[in-house]
N, C-alpha and C positions, 0 to 999 in steps of 0.2 A: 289029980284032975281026971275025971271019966272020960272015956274018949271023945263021946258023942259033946261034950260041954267044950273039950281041946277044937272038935270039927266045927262046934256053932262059932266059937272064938274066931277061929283063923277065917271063916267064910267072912261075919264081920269085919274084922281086922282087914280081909281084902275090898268088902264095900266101901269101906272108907278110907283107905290110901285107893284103892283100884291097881289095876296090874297094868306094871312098867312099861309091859311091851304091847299092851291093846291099842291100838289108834284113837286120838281125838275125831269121829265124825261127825259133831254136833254143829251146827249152822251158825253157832258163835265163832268157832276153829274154822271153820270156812272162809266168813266173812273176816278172822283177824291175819287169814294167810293172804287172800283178796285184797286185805288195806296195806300190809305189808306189802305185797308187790306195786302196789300204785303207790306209795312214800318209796319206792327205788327207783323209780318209772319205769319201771316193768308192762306191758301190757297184759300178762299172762300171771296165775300161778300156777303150781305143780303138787297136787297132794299123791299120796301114795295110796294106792290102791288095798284094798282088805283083803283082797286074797278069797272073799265070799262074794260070788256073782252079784248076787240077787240086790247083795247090798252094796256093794257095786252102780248097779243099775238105777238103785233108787237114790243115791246119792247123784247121779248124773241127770237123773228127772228132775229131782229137787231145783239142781241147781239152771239147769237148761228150765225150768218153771220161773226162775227167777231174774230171768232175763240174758241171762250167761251164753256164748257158745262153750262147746266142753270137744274135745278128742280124748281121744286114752288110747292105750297100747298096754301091754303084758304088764306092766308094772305100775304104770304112773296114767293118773285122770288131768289132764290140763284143763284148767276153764282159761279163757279169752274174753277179752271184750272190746 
């Protein structure tokens, strides 16, 4: 196999499993960690933070847009409600 056909492969082959250790941020994972804590009776949940500001930040607009309170610290975004 030519290299360049191995590299198109494995980039593929990552598209579609996706990598182990990237975070779920999509507003479905959001909202099933949110339903999750309120089937515990939680008031709160706790996602982990990306470690990338920006997205970071937009992930805490998103959700303070959606009615949410949010804190966060070094590691971890709490939304509240």
């Amino acid at each position: 196999m030519k290299l360049a056909s191995k590299a198109r492969k494995e980039s593929l082959d990552h598209m579609i499993q996706g990598d182990k250790n990237m975070l779920d941020v999509s507003m479905n994972n959001i909202r099933k960690s949110i339903n999750t804590a309120c089937l515990m009776g939680l008031r709160y949940a706790v996602l982990d933070k990306t470690g990338i500001d920006a997205v970071d930040a937009e992930i805490c607009a998103t959700v303070e847009e959606s009615g949410y309170k949010i804190a966060s610290n070094t590691s971890k975004i709490i939304i509240q409600w």
